[in-house]
C-alpha positions as a Markdown table, in Angstrom:
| # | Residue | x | y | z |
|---|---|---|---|---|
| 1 | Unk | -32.8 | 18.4 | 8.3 |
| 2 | Unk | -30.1 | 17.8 | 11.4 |
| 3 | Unk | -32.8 | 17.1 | 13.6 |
| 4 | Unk | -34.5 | 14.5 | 10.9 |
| 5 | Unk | -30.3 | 13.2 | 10.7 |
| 6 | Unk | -29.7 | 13.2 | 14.3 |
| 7 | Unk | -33.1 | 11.6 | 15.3 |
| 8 | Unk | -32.4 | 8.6 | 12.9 |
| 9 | Unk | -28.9 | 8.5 | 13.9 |
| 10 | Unk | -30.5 | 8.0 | 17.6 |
| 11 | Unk | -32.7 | 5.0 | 16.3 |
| 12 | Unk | -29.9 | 3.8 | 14.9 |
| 13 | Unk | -27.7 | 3.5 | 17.9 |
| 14 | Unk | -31.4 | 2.0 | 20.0 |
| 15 | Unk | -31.7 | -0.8 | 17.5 |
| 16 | Unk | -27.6 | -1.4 | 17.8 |
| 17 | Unk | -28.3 | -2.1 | 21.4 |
| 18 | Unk | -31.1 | -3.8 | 21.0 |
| 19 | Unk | -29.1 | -6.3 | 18.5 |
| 20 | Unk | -31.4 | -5.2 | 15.3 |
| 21 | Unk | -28.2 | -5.1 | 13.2 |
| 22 | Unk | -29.9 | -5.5 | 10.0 |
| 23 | Unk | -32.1 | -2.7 | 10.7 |
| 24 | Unk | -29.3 | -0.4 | 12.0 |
| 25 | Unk | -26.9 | -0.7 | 9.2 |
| 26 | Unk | -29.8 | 0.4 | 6.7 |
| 27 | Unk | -30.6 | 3.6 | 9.3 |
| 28 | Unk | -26.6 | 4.3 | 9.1 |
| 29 | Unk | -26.0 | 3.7 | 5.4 |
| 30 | Unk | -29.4 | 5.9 | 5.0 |
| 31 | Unk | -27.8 | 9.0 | 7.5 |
| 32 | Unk | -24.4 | 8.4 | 5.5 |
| 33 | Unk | -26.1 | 8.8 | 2.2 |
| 34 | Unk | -27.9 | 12.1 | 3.4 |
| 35 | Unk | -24.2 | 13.4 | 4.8 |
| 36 | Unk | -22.1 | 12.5 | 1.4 |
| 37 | Unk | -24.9 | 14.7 | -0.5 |
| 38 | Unk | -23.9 | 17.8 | 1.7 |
| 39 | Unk | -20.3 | 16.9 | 1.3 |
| 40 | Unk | -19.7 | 16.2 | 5.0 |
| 41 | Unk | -17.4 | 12.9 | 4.4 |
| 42 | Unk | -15.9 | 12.3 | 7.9 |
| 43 | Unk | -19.3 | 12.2 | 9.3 |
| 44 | Unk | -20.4 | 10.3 | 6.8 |
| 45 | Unk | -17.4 | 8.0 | 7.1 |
| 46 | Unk | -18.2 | 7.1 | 10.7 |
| 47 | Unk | -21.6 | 6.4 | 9.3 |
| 48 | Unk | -20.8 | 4.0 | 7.2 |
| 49 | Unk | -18.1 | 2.8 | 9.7 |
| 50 | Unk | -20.7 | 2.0 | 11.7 |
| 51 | Unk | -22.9 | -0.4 | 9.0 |
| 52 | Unk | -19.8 | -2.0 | 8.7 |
| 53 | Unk | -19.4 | -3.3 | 12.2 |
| 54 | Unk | -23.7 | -3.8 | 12.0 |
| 55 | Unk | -23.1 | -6.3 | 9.1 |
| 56 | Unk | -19.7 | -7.8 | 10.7 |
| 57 | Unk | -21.6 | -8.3 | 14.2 |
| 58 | Unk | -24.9 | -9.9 | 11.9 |
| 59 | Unk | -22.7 | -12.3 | 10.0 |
| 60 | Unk | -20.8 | -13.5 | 13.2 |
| 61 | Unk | -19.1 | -16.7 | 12.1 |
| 62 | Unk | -20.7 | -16.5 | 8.1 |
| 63 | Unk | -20.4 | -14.1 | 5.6 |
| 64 | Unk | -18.5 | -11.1 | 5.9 |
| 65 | Unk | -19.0 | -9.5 | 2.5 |
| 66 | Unk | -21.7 | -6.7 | 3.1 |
| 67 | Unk | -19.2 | -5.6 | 6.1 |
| 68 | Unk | -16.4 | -5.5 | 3.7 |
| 69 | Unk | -18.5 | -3.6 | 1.3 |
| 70 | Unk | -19.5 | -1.5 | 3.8 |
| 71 | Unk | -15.8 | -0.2 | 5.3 |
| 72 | Unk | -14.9 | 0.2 | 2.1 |
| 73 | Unk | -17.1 | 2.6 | 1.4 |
| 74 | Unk | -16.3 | 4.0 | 4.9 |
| 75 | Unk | -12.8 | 4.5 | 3.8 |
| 76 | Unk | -13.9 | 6.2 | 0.5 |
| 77 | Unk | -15.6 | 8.8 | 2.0 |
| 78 | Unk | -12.3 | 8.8 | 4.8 |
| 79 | Unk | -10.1 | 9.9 | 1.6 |
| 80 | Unk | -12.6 | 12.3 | 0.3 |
| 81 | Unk | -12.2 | 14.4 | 3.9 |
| 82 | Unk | -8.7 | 13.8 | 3.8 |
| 83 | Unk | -8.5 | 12.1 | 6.8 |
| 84 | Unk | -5.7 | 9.3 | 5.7 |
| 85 | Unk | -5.1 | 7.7 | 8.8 |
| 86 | Unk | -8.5 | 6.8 | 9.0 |
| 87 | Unk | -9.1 | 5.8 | 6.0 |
| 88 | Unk | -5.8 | 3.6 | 6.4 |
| 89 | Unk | -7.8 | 2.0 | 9.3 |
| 90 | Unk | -11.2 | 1.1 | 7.7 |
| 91 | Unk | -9.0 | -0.5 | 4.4 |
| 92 | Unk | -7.7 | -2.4 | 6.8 |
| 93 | Unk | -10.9 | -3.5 | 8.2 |
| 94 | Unk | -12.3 | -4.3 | 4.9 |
| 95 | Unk | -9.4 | -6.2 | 3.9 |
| 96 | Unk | -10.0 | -8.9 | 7.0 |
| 97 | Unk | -13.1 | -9.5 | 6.2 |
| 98 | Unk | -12.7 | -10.1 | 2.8 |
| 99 | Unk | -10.1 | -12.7 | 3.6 |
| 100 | Unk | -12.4 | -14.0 | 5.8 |
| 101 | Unk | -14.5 | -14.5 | 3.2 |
| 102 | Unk | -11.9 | -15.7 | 0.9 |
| 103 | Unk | -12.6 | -12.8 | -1.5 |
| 104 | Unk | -8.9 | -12.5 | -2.4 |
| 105 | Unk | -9.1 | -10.1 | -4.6 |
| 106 | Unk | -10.8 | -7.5 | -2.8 |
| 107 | Unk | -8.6 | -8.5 | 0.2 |
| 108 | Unk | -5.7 | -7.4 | -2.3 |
| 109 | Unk | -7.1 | -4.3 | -3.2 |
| 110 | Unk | -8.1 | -3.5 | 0.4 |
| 111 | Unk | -4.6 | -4.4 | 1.7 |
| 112 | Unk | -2.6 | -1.8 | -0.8 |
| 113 | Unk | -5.2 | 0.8 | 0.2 |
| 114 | Unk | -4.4 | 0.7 | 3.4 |
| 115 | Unk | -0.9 | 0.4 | 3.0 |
| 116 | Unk | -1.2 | 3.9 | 0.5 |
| 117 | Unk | -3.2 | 5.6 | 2.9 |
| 118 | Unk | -1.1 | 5.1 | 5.8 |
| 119 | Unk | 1.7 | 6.3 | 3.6 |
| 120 | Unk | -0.2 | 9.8 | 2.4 |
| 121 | Unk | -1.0 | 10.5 | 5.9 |
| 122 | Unk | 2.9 | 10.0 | 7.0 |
| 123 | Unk | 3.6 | 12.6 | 4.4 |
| 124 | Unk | 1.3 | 14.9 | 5.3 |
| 125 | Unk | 1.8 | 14.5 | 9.3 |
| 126 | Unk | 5.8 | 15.0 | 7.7 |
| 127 | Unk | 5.8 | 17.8 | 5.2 |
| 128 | Unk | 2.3 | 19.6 | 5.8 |
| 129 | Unk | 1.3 | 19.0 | 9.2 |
| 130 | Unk | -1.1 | 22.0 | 9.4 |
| 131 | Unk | -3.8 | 20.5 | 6.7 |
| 132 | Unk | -3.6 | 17.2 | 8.3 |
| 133 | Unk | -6.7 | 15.7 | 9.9 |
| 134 | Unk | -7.4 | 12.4 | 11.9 |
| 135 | Unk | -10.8 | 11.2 | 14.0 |
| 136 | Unk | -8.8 | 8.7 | 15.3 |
| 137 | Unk | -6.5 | 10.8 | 17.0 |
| 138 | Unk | -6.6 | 14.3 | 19.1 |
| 139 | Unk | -4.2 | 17.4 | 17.3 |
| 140 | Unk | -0.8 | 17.7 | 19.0 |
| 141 | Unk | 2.5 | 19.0 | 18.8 |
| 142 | Unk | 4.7 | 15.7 | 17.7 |
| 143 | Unk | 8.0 | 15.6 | 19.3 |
| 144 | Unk | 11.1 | 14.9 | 17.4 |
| 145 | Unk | 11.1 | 11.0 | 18.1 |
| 146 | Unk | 7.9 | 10.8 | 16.9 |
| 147 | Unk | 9.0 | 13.1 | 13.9 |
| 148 | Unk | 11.9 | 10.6 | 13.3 |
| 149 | Unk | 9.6 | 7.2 | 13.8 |
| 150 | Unk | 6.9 | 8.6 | 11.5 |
| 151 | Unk | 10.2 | 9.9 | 8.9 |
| 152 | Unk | 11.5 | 6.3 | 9.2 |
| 153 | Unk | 8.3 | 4.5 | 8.3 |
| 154 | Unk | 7.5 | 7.1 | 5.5 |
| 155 | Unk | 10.7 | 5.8 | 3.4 |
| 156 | Unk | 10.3 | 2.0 | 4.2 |
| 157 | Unk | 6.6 | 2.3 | 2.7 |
| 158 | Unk | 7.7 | 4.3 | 0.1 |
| 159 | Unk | 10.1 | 2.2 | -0.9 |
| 160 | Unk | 7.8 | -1.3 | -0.7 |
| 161 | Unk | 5.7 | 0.9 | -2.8 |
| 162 | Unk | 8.1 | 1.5 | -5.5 |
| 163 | Unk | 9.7 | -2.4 | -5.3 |
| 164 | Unk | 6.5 | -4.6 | -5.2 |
| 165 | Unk | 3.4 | -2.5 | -4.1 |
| 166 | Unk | 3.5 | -3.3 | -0.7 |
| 167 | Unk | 3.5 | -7.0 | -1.7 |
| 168 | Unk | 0.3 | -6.8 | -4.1 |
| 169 | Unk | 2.1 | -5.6 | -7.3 |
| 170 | Unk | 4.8 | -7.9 | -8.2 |
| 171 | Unk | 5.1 | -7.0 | -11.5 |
| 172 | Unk | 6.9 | -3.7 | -10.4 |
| 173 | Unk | 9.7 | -5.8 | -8.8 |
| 174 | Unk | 10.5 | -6.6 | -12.9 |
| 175 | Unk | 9.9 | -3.1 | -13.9 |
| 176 | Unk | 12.6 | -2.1 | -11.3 |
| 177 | Unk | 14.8 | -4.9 | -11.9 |
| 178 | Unk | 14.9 | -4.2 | -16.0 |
| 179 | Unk | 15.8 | -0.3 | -15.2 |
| 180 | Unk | 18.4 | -1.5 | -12.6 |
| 181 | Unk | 19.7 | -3.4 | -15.4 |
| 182 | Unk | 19.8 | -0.9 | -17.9 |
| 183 | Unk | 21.1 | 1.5 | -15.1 |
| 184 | Unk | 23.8 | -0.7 | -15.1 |
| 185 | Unk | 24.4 | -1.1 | -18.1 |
| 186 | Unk | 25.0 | 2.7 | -19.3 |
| 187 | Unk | 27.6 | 3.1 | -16.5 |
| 188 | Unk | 29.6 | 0.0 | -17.3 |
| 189 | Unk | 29.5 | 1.7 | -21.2 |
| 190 | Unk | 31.5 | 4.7 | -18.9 |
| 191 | Unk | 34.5 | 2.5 | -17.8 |
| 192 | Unk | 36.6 | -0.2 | -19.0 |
| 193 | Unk | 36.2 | -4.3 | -18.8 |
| 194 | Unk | 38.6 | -7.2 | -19.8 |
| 195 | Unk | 37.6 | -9.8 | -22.6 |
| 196 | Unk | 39.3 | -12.6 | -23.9 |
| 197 | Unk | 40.7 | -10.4 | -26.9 |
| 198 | Unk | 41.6 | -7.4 | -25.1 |
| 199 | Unk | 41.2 | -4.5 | -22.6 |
| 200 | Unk | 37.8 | -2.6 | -24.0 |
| 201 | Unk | 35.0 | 0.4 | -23.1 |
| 202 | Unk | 32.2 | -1.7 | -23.9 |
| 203 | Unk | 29.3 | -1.3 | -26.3 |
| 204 | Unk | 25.8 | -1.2 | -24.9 |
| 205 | Unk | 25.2 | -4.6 | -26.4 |
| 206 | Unk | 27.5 | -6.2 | -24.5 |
| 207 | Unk | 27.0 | -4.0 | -21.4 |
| 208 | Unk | 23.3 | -5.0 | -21.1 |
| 209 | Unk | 24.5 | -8.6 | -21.5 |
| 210 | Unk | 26.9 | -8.5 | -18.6 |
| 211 | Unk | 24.7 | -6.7 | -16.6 |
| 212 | Unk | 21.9 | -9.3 | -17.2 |
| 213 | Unk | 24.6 | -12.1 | -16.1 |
| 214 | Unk | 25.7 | -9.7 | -13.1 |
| 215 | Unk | 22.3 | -8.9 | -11.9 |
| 216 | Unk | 21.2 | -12.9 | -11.9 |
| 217 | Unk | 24.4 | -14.0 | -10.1 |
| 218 | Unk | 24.9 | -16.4 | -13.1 |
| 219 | Unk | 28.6 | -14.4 | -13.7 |
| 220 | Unk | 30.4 | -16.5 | -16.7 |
| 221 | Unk | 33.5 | -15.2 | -16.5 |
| 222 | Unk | 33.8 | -14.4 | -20.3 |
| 223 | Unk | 34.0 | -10.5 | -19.4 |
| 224 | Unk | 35.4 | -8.9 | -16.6 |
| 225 | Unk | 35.0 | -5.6 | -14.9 |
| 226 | Unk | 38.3 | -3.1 | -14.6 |
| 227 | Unk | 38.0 | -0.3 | -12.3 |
| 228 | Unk | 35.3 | 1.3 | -11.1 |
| 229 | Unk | 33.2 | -1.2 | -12.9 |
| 230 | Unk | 34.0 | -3.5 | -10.3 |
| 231 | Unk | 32.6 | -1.1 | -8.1 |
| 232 | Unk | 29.5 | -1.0 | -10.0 |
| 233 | Unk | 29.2 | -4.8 | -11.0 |
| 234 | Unk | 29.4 | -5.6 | -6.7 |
| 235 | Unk | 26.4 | -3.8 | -6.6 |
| 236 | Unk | 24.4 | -4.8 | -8.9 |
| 237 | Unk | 25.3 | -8.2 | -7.4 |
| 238 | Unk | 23.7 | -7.2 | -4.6 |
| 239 | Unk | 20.6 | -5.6 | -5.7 |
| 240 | Unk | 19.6 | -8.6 | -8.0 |
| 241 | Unk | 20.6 | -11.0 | -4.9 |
| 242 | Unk | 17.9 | -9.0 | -3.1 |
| 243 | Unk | 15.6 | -8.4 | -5.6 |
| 244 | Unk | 14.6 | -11.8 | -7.0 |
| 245 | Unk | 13.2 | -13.2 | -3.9 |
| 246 | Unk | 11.2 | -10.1 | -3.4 |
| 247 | Unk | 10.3 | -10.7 | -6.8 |
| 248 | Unk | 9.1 | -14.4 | -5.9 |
| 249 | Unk | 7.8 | -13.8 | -2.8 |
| 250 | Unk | 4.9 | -11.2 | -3.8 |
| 251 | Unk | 4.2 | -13.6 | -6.9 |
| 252 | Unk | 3.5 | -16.3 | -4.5 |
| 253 | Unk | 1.9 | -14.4 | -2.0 |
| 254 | Unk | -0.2 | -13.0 | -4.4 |
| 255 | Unk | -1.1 | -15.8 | -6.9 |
| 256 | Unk | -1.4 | -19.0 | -4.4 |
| 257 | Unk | -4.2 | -17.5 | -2.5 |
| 258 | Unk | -6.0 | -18.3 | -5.2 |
């Protein structure tokens, strides 16, 4: 059966050469297929990997679907051998050629993929470094620069992830918005604020309203923070300042494609 495999892999490469990219891809999807049924997923990764690039060199300037397809499906199998970095990679080849396509969508998906792979791989390369594998990359002992780059990068993606998705899920930027609100809101309960009637610990009625009017910058000036509250209220000035064009920005860049 490896002989039959490594014999078509062989025709495969010939016709490559010989510019029979139709031909090849179906040799390499058909060696891939063979591989995912004995569980060997990075082989069958580079198989695919390699349809890909048959049906992006085919289409040249036209359609780039069945290479988009394809690298998906490369970086499915990528994730199955837990190779993240590579899988990271062949997202992020899918996601081109979907927008060269215009196939926004799948571009979208493709994109956070990518993004979410790279991110797993950082945290393995971080916190379990002996289970982590990469075909794009020989084993090596990573010095503490790299350590601190790699570090670094791990809590900026992981934070994109949690505020927006990385750009492609704006509708976490008002899921963490409302909990910074009602974060807010049960510590200003805690302290003390000025009304026009009197010095008060407010109610969480009228804590969630002044937080809303603190987080949008709107700031009437019909309660005001004492104490620590002023603390808290400069804050959350400064997270809604930040948040709401994040907010905007990954609705836009999300919705106008289309």
């Amino acid at each position: 059966m490896t002989d039959d495999i490594k014999s078509i892999e062989k025709e495969a490469h010939r016709l490559l050469e010989e510019k029979e990219y139709q031909k090849a891809a179906g040799l390499f999807y058909q060696v891939a297929d063979t591989y995912i049924k004995g569980r060997q997923y990075q082989q069958a990764a580079l198989c695919l990997a390699q349809a890909a690039g048959c049906w992006a060199l085919k289409a040249g300037e036209k359609s780039f679907y069945n290479a988009a397809a394809m690298y998906e499906k490369a970086a499915k199998q990528a994730e199955s051998a837990r190779d993240f970095e590579y899988a990271s990679l062949l997202h992020k080849h899918a996601a081109v050629c979907y927008e060269r396509d215009l196939e926004y969508l799948g571009f979208s998906e493709c994109f956070y993929r990518s993004k979410e792979c790279y991110r797993t791989f950082l945290k393995k390369s971080l916190f379990h470094a002996h289970k982590s594998k990469s075909l794009t990359r020989p084993s090596q002992n990573p010095s503490l620069k790299d350590l601190t780059r790699k570090f670094i990068s791990w809590c900026f993606l992981t934070f994109s992830w949690i505020l927006w998705g990385y750009g492609e899920r704006p509708q976490r930027t008002i899921i963490f918005g409302c909990l910074l609100i009602l974060g807010f809101a049960l510590l200003y309960t805690c302290g003390f604020v000025m009304t026009r009637e009197a010095v008060v610990r407010p109610k969480l009625p009228e804590a969630l309203y002044f937080s809303v009017v603190t987080f949008t910058t709107v700031g009437y000036g019909d309660i005001v923070p004492l104490g620590l509250n002023k603390a808290f209220a400069v804050l959350e000035a400064f997270g809604g300042v930040f948040i709401t064009p994040v907010f905007i920005t990954g609705l836009f860049r999300k919705y106008l494609r289309f």
